[in-house]
C-alpha positions as CSV (number, residue, x, y, z in Angstrom):
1,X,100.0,125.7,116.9
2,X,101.8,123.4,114.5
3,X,103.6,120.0,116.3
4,X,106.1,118.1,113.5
5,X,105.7,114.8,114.7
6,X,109.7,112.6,114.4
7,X,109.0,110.8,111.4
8,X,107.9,114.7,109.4
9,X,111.1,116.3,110.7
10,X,113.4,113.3,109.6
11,X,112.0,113.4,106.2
12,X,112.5,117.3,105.6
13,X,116.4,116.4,107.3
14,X,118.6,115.5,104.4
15,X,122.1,115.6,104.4
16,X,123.1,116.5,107.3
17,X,124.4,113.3,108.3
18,X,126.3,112.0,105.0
19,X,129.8,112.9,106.2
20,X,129.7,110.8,109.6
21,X,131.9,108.4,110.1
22,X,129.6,104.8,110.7
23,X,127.4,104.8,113.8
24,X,130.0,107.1,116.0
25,X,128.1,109.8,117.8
26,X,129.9,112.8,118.1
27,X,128.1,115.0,121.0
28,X,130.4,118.1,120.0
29,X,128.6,121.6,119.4
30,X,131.1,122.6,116.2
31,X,130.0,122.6,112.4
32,X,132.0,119.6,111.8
33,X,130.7,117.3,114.7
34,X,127.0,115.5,114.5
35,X,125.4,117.5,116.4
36,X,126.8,120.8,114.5
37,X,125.3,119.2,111.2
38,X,122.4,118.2,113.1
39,X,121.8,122.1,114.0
40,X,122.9,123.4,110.7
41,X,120.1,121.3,108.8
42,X,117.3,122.3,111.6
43,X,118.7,125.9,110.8
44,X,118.2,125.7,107.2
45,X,114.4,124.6,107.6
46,X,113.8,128.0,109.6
47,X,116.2,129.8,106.7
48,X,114.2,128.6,104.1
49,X,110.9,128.6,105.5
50,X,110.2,125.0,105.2
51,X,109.0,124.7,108.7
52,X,106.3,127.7,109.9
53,X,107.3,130.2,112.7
54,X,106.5,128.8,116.4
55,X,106.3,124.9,114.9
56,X,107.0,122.6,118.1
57,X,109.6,120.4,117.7
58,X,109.9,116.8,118.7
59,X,110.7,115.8,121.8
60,X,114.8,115.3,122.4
61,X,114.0,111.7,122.9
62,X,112.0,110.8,120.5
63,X,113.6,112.6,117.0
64,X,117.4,110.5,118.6
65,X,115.0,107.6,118.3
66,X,113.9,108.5,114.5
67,X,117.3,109.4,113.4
68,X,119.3,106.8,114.8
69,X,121.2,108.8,117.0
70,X,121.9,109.3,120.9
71,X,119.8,111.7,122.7
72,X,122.9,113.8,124.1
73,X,123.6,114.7,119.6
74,X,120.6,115.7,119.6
75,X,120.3,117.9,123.1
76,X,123.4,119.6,122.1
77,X,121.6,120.1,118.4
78,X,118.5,122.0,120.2
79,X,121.3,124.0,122.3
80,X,123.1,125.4,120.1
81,X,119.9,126.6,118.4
82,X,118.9,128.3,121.3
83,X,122.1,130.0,122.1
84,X,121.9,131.2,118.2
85,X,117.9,132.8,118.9
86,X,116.7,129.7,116.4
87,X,114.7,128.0,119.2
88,X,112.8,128.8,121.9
89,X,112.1,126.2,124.7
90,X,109.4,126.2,127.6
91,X,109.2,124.3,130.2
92,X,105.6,122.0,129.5
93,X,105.6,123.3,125.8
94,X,108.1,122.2,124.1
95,X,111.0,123.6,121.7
96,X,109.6,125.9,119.0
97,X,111.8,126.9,116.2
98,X,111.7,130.8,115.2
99,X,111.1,131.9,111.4
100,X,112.1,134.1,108.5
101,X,110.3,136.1,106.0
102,X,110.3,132.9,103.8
103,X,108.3,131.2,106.2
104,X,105.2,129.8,104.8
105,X,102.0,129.4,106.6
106,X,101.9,125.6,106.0
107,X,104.9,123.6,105.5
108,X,105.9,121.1,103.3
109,X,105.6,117.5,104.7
110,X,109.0,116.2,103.3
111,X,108.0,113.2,101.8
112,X,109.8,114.4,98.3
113,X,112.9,115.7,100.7
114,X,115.4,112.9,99.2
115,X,115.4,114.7,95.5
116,X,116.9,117.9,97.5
117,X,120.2,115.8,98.1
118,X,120.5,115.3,94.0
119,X,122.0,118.7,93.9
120,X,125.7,117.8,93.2
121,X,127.8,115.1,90.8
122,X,125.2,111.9,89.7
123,X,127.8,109.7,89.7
124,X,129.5,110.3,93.6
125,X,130.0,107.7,95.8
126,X,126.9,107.8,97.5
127,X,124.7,104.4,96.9
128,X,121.2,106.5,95.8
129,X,118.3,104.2,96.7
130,X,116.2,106.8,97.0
131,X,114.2,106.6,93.5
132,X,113.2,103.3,91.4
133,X,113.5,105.7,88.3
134,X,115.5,103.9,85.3
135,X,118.9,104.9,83.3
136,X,117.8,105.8,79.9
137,X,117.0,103.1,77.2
138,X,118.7,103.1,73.5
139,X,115.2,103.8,72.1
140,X,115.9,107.6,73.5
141,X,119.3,107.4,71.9
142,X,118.0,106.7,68.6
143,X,115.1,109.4,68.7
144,X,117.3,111.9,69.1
145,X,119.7,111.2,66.9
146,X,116.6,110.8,64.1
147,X,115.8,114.3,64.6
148,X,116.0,116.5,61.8
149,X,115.9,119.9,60.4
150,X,112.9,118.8,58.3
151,X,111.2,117.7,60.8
152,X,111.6,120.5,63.2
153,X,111.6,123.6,60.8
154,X,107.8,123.9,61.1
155,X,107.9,124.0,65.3
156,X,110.9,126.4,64.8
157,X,109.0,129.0,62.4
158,X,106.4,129.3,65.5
159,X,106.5,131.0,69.1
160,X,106.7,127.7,70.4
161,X,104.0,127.9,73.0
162,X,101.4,124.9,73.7
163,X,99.8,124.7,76.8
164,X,98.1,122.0,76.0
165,X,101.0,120.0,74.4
166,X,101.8,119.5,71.2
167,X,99.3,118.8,68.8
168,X,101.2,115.4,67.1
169,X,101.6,114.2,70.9
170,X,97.9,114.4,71.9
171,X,97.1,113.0,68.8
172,X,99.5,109.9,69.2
173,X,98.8,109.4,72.9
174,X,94.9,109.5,71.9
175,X,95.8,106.7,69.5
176,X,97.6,104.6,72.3
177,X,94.8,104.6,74.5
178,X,92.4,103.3,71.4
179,X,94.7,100.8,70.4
180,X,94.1,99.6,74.6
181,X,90.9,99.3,74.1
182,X,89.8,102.6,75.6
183,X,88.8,105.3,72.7
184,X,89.9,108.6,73.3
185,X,90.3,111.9,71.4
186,X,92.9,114.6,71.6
187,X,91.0,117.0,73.4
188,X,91.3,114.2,76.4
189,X,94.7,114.9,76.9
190,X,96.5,117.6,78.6
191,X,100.6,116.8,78.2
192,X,102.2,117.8,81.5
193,X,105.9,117.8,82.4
194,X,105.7,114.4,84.5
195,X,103.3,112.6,86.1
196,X,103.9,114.5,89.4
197,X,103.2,117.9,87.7
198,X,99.6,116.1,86.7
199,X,99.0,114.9,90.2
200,X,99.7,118.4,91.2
201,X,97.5,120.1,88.8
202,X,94.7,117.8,89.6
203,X,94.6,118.4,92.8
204,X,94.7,121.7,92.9
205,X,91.7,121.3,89.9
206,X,89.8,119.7,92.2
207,X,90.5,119.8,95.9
208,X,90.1,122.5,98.0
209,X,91.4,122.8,101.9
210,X,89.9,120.3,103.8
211,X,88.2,118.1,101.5
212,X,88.5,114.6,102.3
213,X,90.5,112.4,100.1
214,X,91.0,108.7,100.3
215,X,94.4,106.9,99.0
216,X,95.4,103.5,99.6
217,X,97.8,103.5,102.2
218,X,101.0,103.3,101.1
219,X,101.3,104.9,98.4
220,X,102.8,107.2,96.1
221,X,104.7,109.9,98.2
222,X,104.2,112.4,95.5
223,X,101.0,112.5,95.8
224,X,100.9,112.4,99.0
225,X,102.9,115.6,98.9
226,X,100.8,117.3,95.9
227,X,97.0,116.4,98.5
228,X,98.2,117.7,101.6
229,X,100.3,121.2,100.2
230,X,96.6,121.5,98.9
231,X,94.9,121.1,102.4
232,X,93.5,117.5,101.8
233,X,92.2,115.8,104.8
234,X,94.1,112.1,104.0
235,X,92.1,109.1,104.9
236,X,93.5,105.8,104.3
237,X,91.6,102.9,102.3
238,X,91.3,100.1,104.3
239,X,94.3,97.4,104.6
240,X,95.5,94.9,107.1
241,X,97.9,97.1,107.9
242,X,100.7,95.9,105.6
243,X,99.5,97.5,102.4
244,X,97.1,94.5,101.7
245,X,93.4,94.8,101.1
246,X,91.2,93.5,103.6
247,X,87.9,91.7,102.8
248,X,86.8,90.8,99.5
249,X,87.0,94.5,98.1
250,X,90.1,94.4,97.4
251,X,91.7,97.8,97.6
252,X,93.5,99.0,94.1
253,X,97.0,99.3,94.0
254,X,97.1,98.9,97.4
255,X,97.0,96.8,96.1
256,X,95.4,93.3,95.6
257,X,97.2,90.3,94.6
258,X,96.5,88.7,91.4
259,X,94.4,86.4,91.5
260,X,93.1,88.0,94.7
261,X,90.4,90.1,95.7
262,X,87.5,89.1,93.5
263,X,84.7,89.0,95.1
264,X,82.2,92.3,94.7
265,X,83.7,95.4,96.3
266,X,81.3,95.9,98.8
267,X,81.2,95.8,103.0
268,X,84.1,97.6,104.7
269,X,85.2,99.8,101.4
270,X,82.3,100.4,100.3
271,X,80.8,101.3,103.8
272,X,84.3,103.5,104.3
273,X,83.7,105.5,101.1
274,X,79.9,106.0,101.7
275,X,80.7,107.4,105.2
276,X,83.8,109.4,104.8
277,X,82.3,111.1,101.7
278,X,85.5,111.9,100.3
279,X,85.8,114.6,97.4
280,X,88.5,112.4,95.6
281,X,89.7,108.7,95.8
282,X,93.6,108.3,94.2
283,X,94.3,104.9,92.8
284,X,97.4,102.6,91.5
285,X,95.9,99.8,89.7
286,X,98.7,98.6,87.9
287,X,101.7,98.1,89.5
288,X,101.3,100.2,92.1
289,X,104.1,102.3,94.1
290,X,105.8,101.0,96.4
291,X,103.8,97.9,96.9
292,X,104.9,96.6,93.0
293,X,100.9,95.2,93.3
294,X,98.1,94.8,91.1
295,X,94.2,94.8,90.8
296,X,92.9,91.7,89.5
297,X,90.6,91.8,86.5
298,X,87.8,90.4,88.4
299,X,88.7,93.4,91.4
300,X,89.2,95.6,88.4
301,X,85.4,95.1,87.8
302,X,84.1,95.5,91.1
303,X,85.5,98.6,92.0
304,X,84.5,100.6,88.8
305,X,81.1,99.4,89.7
306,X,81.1,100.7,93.0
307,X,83.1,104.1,92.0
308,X,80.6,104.5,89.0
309,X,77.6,104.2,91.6
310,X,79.2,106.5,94.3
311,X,80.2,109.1,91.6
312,X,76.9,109.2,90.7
313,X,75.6,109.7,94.4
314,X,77.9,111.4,95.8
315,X,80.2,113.0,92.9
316,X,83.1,111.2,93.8
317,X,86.0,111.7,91.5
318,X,88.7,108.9,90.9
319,X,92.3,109.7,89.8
320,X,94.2,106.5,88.4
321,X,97.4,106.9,88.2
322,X,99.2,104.6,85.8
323,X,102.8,106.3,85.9
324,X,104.4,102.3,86.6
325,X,102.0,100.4,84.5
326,X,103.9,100.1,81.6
327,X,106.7,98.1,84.2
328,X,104.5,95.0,85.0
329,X,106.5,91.8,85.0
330,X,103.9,89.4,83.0
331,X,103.6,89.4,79.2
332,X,104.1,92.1,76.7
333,X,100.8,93.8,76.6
334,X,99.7,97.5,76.6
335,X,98.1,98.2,80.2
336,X,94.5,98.3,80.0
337,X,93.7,101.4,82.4
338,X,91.0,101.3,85.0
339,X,89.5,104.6,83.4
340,X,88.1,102.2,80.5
341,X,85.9,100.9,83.3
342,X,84.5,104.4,84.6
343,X,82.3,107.3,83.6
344,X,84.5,109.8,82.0
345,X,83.2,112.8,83.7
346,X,84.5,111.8,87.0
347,X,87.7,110.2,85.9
348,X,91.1,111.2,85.1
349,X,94.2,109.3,84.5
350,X,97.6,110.3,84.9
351,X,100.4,108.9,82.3
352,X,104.1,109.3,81.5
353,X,107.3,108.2,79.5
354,X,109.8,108.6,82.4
355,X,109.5,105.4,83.7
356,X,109.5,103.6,80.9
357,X,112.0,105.3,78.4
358,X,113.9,107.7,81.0
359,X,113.3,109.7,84.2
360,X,115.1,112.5,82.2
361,X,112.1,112.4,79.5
362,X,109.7,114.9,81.3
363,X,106.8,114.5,79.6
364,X,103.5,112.9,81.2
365,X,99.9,113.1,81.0
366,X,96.4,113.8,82.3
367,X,93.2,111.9,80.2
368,X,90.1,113.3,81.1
369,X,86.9,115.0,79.6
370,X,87.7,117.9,77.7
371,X,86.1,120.6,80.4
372,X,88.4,119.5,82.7
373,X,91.4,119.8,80.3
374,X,90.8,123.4,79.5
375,X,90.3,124.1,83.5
376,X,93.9,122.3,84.0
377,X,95.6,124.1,81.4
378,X,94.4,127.2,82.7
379,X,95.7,126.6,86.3
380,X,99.1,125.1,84.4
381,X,99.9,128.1,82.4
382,X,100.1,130.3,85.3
383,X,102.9,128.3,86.3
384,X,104.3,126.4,83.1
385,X,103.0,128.2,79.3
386,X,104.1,125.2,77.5
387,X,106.6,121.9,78.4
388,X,109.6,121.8,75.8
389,X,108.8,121.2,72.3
390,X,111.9,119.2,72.0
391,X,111.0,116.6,74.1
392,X,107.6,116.5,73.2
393,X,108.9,116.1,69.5
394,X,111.1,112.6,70.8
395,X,108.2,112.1,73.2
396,X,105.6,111.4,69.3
397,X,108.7,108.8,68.0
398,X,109.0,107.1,71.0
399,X,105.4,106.0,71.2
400,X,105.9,104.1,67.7
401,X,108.8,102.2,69.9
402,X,106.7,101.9,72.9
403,X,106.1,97.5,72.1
404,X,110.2,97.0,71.7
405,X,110.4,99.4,74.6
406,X,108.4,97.5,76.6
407,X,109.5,94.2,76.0
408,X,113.1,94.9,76.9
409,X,112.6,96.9,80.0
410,X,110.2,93.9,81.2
411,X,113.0,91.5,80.2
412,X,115.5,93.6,82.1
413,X,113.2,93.7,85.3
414,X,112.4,90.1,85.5
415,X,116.7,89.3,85.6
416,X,117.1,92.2,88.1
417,X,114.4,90.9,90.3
418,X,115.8,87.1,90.6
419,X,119.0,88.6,91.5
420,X,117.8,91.1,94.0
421,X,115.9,88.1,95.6
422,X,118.9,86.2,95.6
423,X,120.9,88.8,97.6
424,X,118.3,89.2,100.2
425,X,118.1,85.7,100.5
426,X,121.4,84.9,101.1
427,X,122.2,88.5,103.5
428,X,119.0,89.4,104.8
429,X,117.2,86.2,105.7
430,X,115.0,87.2,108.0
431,X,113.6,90.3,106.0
432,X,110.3,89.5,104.3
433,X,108.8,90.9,100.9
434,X,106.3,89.8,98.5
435,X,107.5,89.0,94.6
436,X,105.6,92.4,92.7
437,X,103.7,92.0,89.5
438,X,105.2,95.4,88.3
439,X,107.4,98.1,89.2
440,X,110.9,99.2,89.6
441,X,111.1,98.1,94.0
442,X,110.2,95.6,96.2
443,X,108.3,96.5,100.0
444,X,110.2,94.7,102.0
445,X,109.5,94.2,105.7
446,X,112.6,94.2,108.4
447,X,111.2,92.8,111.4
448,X,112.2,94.5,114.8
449,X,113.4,97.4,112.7
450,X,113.0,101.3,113.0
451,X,112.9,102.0,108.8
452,X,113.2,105.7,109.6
453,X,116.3,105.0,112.1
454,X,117.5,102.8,109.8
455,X,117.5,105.2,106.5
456,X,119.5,107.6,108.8
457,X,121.6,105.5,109.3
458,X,122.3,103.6,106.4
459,X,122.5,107.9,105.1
460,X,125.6,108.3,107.4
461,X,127.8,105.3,105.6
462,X,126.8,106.7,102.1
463,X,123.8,104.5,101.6
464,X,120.2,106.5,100.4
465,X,116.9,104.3,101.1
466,X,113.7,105.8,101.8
467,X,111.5,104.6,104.5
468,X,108.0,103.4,104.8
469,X,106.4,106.0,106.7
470,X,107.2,108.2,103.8
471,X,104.4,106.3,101.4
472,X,101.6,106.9,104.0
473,X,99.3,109.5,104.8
474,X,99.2,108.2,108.3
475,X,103.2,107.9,108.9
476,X,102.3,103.9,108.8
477,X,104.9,101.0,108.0
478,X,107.5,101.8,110.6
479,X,109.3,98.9,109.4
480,X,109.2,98.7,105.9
481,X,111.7,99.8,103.2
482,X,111.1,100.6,99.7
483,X,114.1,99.1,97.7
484,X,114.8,99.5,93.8
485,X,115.9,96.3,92.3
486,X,116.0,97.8,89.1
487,X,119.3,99.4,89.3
488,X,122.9,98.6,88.0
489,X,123.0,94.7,90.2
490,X,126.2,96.1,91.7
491,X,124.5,99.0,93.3
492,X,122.1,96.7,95.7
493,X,125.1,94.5,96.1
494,X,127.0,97.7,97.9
495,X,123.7,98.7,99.5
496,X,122.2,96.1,101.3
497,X,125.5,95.4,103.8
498,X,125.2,98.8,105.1
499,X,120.8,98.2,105.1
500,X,121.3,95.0,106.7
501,X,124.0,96.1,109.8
502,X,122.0,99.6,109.9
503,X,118.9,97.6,110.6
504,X,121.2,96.0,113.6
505,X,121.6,99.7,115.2
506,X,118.0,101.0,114.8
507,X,116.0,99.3,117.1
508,X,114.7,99.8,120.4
């Protein structure tokens, strides 16, 4: 028997809640009210399938406490669901929900639930905290306006199909990764559309239902999403339960501190991995999501030393991904990945343009050995024959900008960051986060506060944040926020009011 646990369902409910009125509680039954809206999203789960057949519900009580809302909205929810045939309740076992013939056997975990809201106009009201992905940069503008007949005629005379990307793309990307001091050939790389459709494909390359796989903890949600729709069994890398390494093996991306984290990675990691013999370990090194972190050199070094040793005991495999690398705040350079450190038989790294050029640019990476990129382009053509040409075609001119490119949005982060530290500083003073070597967002910590209660509510004034919990495989950092500083200045300036007075209602 499935249980959702509060902090699953609030993820998978998005909104419902977006046309209340402030922190009013409505404990109506009609369509209109709270708790109407409240049943109409639980309703849609069944409709769509998202939540299996005879899944127990949380407990009146304690879903109120997750969503911010009183327990009487959320009694009257459950009633009308009942009265409808949608729920079931027993007395000692709970409320189960009843299915459709959509229902799937296992449900999604809704940690990728706030992209379902970005259904409608881009530009409403709504404050959308909800991603760190960037507005486009001119560099795209001028690509496509570069493109010519000439230069397409050739791609147009053909069917168009590449599964495994386009040939000029591999070639280029290949070239990139040389020019960082790691050597690579096109038959490394395997274009995908995003880095989330090659954390997908990877794990479905190489997990199968209840292998064990170790992540730092947070981290990306996405992947988070791709492991467990696989059947992963998620085990956290150590922290100190903030997202920060403990010992002297510092944990990647988890991620150490510069300058931190040197010694040899050895003792309670090391000991972890040897134990938990997990299939897979999935790494940020380089400005890692949410945490904004990176491995030190001297950390880099340690941990391909032990992940070398325990891929040759044990045949662990190591996924970096370096989706954000290309965002770290210090100097200009190309990021050197953590792949250049480690056998390439049991590594893969995971790449994309998105975050760099524009989240609309769908074109990411996998580099790995060659066996494995003919086994992932197998498993993505029977879902994807071949990502646009188009893009791919932009995708090949924008790696001759990628230095300008880099420069400015690095430029642009480092102004965006000051101010977002000066607005949290002057309306948030007792919030606490730590300055980020790289990345779009800051990890900031509201003390006393419900993050989950608080996204909810910050949700019903028009205000989209995502919560901690969200970025760990064990529901962790109850009272942490992920917040973009990257936007337009006057978006955060909007946002954190609402954050800050929403933080005021969600606590116990």
């Amino acid at each position: 028997m499935r249980r959702l646990t509060p902090s699953q369902l609030s993820r998978l409910l998005t909104g419902w809640s977006l046309d209340g009125d402030g922190h009013g509680d409505d404990a109506g039954g009609d369509g209109g009210s709270l708790p109407g809206r409240l049943a109409g999203a639980l309703r849609e789960l069944a409709e769509r399938g998202d939540v299996p057949a005879g899944t127990v519900l949380p407990s009146q009580r304690a879903l109120a406490a997750v969503l911010g809302v009183s327990r009487s909205t959320v009694t009257a929810a459950y009633g009308e669901l009942e009265a409808e045939g949608w729920l079931e309740s027993r007395q000692g076992s709970g409320s189960r929900l009843r299915g459709t013939p959509l229902t799937r056997e296992n449900g999604a975990e809704g940690r990728l639930a706030s992209f379902d809201e970005r259904h409608g106009d881009p530009t409403a009201d709504a404050v959308d905290l909800s991603s760190g992905a960037l507005p486009g940069i001119a560099a795209v503008d001028t690509a496509i306006d570069g493109l010519s007949a000439e230069e397409l005629g050739p791609l147009l005379r053909t069917d168009g199909y590449l599964p495994y990307g386009l040939p000029a793309l591999r070639e280029a990307l290949a070239d990139a990764y040389a020019q960082a001091g790691t050597p690579t050939r096109p038959d490394q790389i395997l274009v995908t559309a995003g880095s989330q459709q090659a954390v997908w494909l990877l794990a479905q390359a190489l997990v199968d239902p209840g292998d064990t796989v170790m992540t730092e903890n947070p981290t990306y949600r996405g992947a988070l999403e791709a492991l467990r729709s696989r059947g992963a069994r998620l085990v956290p890398l150590p922290d100190d339960g903030t997202g920060t390494p403990t010992g002297p093996g510092a944990v990647p991306g988890a991620g150490a501190v510069p300058g931190a984290g040197t010694g040899a990675a050895g003792g309670t990691d090391a000991g972890l991995l040897r134990h938990v013999r997990p299939r897979l370990v999935y790494l940020q090194p380089t400005a890692h999501n949410p945490t904004g972190r990176s491995l030190s050199p001297a950390g880099r070094r340690a941990w391909a030393a032990l992940l070398t040793r325990l891929a040759e005991e044990q045949g662990l495999f190591t996924v970096e991904d370096t989706a954000c690398a290309e965002l770290t705040l210090d100097g200009d350079a190309a990021p050197v990945p953590l792949a250049s450190l480690l056998p390439g038989a049991s590594t893969a790294t995971v790449g994309t343009l998105s975050k760099l050029f524009w989240g609309g640019l769908r074109v990411g990476w996998i580099r790995a050995a060659p066996p494995l990129v003919r086994r992932l382009a197998g498993i993505k053509k029977s879902v994807d024959l071949s990502g646009p040409v188009l893009d791919q075609v932009l995708a090949v001119r924008l790696l001759a900008r990628m230095p300008a490119a880099r420069a400015q949005r690095r430029g642009a982060l480092r102004e965006r960051l000051a101010h977002a530290e000066e607005l949290l500083r002057a309306h948030a003073p007792g919030w606490e986060w730590e300055r980020p070597s790289g990345g779009p967002a800051l990890w900031v910590r509201m003390p006393g506060a419900d993050a989950e209660a608080t996204a909810h509510l910050a949700r019903r004034r028009g205000v989209l944040a995502v919560p901690g919990p969200a970025f760990s495989p064990v529901d962790g950092f109850r009272d942490r926020l992920r917040l973009p500083y990257a936007h337009e200045p006057e978006l955060l300036e909007r946002a954190l009011p609402v954050l800050v007075e929403s933080v005021r209602h969600s606590g116990p």
